[in-house]
MDTraj code that builds the backbone (N, CA, C; nanometers):
import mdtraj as md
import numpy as np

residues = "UNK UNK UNK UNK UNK UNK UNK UNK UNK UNK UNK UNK UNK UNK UNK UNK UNK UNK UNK UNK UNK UNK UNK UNK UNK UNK UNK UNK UNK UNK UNK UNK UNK UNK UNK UNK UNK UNK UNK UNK UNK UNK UNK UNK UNK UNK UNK UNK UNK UNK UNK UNK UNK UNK UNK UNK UNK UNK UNK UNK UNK".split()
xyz = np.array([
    [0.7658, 0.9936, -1.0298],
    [0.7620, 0.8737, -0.9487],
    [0.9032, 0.8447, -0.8973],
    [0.8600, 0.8502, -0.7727],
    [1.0564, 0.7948, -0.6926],
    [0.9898, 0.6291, -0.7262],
    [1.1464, 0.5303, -0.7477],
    [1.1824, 0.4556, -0.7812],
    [1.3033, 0.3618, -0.7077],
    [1.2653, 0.3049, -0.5776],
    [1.3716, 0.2704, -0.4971],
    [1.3933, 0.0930, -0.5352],
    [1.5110, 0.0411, -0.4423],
    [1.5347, -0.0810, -0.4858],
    [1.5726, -0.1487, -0.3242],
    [1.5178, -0.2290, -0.3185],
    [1.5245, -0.2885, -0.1241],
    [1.5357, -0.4475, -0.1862],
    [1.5953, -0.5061, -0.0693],
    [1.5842, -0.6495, -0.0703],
    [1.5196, -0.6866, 0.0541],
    [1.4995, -0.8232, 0.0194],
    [1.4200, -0.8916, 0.1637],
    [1.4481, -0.8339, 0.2631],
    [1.3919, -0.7887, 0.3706],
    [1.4429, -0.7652, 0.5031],
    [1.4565, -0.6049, 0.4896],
    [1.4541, -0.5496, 0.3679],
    [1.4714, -0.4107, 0.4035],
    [1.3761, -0.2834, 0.3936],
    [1.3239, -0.1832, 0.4513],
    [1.2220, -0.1636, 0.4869],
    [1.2779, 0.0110, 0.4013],
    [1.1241, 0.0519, 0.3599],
    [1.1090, 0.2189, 0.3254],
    [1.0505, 0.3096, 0.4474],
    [1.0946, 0.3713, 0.4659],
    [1.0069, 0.5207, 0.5632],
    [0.9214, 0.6196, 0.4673],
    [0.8361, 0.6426, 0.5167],
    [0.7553, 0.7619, 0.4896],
    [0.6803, 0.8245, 0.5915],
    [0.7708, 0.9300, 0.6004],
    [0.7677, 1.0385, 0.6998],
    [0.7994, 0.9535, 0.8300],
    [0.7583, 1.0318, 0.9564],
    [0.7848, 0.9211, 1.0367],
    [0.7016, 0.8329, 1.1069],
    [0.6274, 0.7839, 1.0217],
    [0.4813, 0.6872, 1.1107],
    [0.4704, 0.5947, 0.9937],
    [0.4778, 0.5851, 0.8471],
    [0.4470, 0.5179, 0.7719],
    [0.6173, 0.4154, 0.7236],
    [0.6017, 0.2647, 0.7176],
    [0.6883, 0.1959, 0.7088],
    [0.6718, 0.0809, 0.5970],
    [0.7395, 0.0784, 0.4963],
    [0.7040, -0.0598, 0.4435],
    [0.8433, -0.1435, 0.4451],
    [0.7955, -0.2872, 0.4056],
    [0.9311, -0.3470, 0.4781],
    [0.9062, -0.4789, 0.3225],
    [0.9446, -0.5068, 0.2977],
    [0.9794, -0.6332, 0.1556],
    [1.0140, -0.7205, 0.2576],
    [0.9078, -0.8192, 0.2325],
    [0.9199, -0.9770, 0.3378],
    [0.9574, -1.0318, 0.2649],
    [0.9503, -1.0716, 0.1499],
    [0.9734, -1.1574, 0.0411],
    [0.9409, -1.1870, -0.0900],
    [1.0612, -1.2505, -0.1750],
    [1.0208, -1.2478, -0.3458],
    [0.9565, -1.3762, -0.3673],
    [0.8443, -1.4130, -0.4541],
    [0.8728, -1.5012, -0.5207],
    [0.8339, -1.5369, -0.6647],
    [0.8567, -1.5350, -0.7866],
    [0.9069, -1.5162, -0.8821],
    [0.8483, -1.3483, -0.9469],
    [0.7349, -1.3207, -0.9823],
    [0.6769, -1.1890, -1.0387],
    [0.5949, -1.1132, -0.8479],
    [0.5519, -1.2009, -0.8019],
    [0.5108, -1.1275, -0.6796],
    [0.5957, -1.0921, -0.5289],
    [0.5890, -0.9401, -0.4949],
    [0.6729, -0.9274, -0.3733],
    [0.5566, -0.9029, -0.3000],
    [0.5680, -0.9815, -0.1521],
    [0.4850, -0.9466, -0.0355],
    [0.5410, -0.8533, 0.0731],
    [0.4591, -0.7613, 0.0964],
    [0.4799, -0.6439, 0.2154],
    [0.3987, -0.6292, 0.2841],
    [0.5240, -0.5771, 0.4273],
    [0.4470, -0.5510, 0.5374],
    [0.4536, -0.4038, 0.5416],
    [0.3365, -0.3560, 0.5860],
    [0.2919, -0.1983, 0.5895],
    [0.2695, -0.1717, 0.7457],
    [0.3556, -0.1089, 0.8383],
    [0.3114, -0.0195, 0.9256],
    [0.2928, 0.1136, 0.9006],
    [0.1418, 0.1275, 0.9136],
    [0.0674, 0.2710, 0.9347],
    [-0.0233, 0.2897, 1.0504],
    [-0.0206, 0.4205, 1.0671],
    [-0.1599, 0.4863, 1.1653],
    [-0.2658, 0.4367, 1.1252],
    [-0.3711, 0.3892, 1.2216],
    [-0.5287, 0.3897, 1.2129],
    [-0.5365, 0.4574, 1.1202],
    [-0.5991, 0.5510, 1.1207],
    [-0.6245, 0.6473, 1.0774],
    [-0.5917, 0.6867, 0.8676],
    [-0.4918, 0.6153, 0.8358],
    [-0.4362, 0.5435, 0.7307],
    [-0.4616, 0.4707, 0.6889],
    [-0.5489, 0.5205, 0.5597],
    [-0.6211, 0.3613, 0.4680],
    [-0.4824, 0.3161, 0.3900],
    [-0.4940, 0.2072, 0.3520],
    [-0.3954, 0.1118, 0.2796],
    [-0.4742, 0.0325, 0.2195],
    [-0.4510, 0.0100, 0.0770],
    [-0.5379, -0.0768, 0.0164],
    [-0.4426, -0.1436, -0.1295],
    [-0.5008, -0.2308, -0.1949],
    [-0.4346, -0.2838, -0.3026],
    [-0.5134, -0.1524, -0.4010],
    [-0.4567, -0.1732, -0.4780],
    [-0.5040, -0.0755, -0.5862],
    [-0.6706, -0.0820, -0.6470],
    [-0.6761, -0.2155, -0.6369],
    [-0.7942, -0.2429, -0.7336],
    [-0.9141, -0.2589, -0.6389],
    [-0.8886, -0.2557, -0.4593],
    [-0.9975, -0.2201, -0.3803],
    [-1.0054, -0.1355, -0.3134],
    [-0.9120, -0.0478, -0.3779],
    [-0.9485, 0.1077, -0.3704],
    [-1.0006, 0.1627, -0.5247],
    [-1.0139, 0.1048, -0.5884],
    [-1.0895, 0.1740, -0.7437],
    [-1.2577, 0.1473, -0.6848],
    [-1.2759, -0.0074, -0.6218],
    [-1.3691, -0.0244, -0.6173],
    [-1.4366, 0.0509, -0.4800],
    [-1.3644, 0.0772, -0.3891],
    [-1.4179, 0.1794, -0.2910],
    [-1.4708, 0.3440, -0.3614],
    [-1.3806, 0.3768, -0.4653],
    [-1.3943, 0.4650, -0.5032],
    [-1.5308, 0.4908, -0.6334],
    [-1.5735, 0.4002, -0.6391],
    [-1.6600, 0.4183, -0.7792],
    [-1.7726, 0.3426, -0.6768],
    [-1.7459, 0.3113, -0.5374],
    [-1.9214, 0.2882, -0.4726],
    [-1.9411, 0.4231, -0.4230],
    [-1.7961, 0.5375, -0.3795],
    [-1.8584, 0.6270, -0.3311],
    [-1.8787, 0.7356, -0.4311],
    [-1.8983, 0.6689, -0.5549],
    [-1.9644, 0.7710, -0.6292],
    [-2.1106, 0.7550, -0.6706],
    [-2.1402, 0.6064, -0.6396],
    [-2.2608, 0.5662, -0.6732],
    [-2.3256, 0.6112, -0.5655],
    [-2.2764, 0.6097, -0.4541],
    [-2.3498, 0.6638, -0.3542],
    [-2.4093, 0.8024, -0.2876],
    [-2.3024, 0.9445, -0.3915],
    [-2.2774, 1.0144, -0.3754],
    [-2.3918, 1.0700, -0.5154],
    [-2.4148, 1.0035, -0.5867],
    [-2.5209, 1.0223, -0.7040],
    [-2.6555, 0.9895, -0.6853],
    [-2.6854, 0.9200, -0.5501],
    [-2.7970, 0.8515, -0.5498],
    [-2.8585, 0.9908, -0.4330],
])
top = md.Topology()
chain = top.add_chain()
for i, resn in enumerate(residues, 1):
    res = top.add_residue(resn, chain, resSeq=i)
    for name in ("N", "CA", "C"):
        top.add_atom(name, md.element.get_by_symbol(name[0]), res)
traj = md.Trajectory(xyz[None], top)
């Protein structure tokens, strides 16, 4: 796992189409902005578990 450190206002690259940027702290939660391609799902973690375990229910049925 890379392990970087940004402050407000300062933004990560990945590759060259994917961008995240740290809008702001406030005490345990940081909010971000994500520029990506269409084409580029982005999700919180826990609604992508749940995307992932309907397409298994679905994939079983």
């Amino acid at each position: 796992m890379l392990i970087l450190t940004r402050r407000v206002g300062e933004t990560i690259r990945i590759n060259d189409d994917i961008s995240i940027q740290v809008l702001g702290i406030c005490g345990q939660q940081v909010r971000l902005g994500i520029t990506a391609p269409a084409d580029v799902a982005v999700h919180r973690e826990e609604v992508y578990e749940r995307i992932q375990a309907q397409r298994e229910i679905d994939s079983a049925a």
